[in-house]
C-alpha positions as CSV (number, residue, x, y, z in Angstrom):
1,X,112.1,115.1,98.9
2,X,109.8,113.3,101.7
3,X,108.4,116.8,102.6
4,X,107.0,117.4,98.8
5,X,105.5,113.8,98.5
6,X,103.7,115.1,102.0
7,X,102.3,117.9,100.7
8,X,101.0,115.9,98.0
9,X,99.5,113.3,100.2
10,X,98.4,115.6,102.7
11,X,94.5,115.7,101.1
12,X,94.7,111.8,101.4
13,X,96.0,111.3,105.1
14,X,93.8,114.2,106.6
15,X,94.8,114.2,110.5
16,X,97.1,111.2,110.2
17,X,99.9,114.0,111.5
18,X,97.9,115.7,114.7
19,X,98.6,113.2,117.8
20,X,96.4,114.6,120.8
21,X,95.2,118.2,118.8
22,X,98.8,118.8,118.0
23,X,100.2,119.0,114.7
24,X,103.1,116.6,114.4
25,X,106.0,118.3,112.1
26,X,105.8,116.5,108.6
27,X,110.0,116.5,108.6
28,X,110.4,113.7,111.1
29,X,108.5,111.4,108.6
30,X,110.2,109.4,106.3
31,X,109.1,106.9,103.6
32,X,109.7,103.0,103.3
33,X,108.4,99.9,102.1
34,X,108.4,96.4,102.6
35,X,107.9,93.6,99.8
36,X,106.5,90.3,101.3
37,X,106.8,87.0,99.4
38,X,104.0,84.3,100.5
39,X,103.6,85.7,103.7
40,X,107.2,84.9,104.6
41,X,110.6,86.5,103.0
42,X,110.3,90.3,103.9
43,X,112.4,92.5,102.0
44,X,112.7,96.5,102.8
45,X,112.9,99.1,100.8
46,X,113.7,102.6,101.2
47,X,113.9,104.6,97.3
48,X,110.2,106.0,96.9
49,X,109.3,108.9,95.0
50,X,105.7,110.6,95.1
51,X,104.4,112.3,92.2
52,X,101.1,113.5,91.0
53,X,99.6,112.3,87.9
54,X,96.1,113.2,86.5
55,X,93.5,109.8,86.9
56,X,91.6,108.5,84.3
57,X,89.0,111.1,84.1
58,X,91.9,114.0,83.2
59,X,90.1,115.9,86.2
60,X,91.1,113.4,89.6
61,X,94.5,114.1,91.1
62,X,95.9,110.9,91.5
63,X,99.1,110.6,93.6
64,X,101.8,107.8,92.7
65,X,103.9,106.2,94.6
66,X,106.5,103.8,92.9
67,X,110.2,102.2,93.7
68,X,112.7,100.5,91.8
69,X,114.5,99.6,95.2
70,X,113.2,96.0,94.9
71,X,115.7,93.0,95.3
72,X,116.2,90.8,92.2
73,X,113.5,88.3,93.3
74,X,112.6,85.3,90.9
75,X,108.1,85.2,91.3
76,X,106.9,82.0,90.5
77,X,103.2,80.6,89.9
78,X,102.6,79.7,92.9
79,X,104.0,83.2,94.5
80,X,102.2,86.1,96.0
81,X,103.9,89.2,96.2
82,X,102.5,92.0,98.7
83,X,104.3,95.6,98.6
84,X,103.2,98.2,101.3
85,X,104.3,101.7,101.2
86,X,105.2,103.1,104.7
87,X,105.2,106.3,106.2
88,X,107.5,106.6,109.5
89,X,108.0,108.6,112.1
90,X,110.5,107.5,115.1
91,X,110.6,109.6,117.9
92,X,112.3,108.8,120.5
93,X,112.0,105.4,121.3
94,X,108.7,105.3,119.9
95,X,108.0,104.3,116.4
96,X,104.8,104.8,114.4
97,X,104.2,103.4,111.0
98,X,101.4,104.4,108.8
99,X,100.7,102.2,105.8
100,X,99.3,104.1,103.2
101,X,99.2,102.3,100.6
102,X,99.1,98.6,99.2
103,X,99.5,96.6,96.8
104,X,98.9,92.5,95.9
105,X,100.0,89.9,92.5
106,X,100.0,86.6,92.4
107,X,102.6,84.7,90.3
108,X,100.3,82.8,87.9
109,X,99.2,86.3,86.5
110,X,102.4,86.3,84.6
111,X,102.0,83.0,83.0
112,X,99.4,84.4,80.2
113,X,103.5,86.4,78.9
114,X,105.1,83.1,78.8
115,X,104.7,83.0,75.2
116,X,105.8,86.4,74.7
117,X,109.1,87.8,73.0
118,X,109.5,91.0,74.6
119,X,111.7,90.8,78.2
120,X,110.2,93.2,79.8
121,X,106.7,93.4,81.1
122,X,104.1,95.5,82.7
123,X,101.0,93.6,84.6
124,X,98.1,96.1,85.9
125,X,96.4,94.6,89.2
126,X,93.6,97.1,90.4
127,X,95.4,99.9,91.1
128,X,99.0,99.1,90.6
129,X,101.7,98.4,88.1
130,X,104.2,95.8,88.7
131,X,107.4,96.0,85.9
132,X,109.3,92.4,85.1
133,X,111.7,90.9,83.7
134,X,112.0,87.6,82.1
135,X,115.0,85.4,82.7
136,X,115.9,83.5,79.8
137,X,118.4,81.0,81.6
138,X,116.0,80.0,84.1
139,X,112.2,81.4,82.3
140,X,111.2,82.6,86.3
141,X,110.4,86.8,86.1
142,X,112.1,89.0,88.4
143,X,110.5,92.1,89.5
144,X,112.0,95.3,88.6
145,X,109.4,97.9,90.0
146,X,106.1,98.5,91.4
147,X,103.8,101.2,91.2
148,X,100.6,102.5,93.0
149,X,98.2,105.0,92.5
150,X,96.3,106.8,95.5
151,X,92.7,108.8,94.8
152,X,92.6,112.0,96.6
């Protein structure tokens, strides 16, 4: 599954595989992600699917990547949440990261569904989509998934 969301990147990342004119095997990659709470709590995650949508313009390939492998997380007002999407490649004792995508919210963006019946929410931020869900016993949302989109 890594090596189709690959493919589909591969337009986007260009030479991000060669190391020194050599063409590093796109196998020993894997995805992960971390989500980042004011600059502090770090949470990992490793569920991330790659898909290919068309963009805005029906004519752009746009790739997606989105998890739903997010802990249960109450965002308050005063909250920023920071996801990165992580490609990784450990060989040997060496590891080497490659951030290729990411994405930012801050908690007071969700006060404007405060009012609002529905549990469930979706909040656009530039280019990403960021699912909640309202708690009723304690009113905080809790994150459910995040999206991003990638231009190729």
């Amino acid at each position: 599954r890594e090596e189709e969301g690959l493919k589909l990147l591969n337009p986007i990342l260009g030479s991000l595989f060669s190391s020194n004119g050599k063409k590093m095997d796109t196998r020993l990659f894997f995805w992960n992600g971390t989500l980042q709470i004011n600059n502090s709590v770090q949470h990992a995650f490793f569920n991330i699917q790659v898909q290919k949508i068309k963009g805005n313009d029906n004519a752009t390939p746009v790739v997606c990547l989105e998890t739903r492998d997010v802990p249960p997380v109450p965002v308050k007002k005063k909250d920023e949440v920071k996801v990165s999407f992580l490609l990784e490649n450990n060989l040997g004792a060496t590891t080497v990261r490659y951030k290729v995508a990411e994405a930012s919210l801050r908690g007071d963006t969700l006060s404007k569904f405060d009012g609002q019946k529905a549990p469930e929410v979706t909040v656009t931020v530039d280019n990403s989509d960021w699912k909640f869900l309202k708690l009723q016993s304690t009113g905080h949302w809790v994150l459910l998934e995040v999206s991003t989109k990638i231009s190729q």
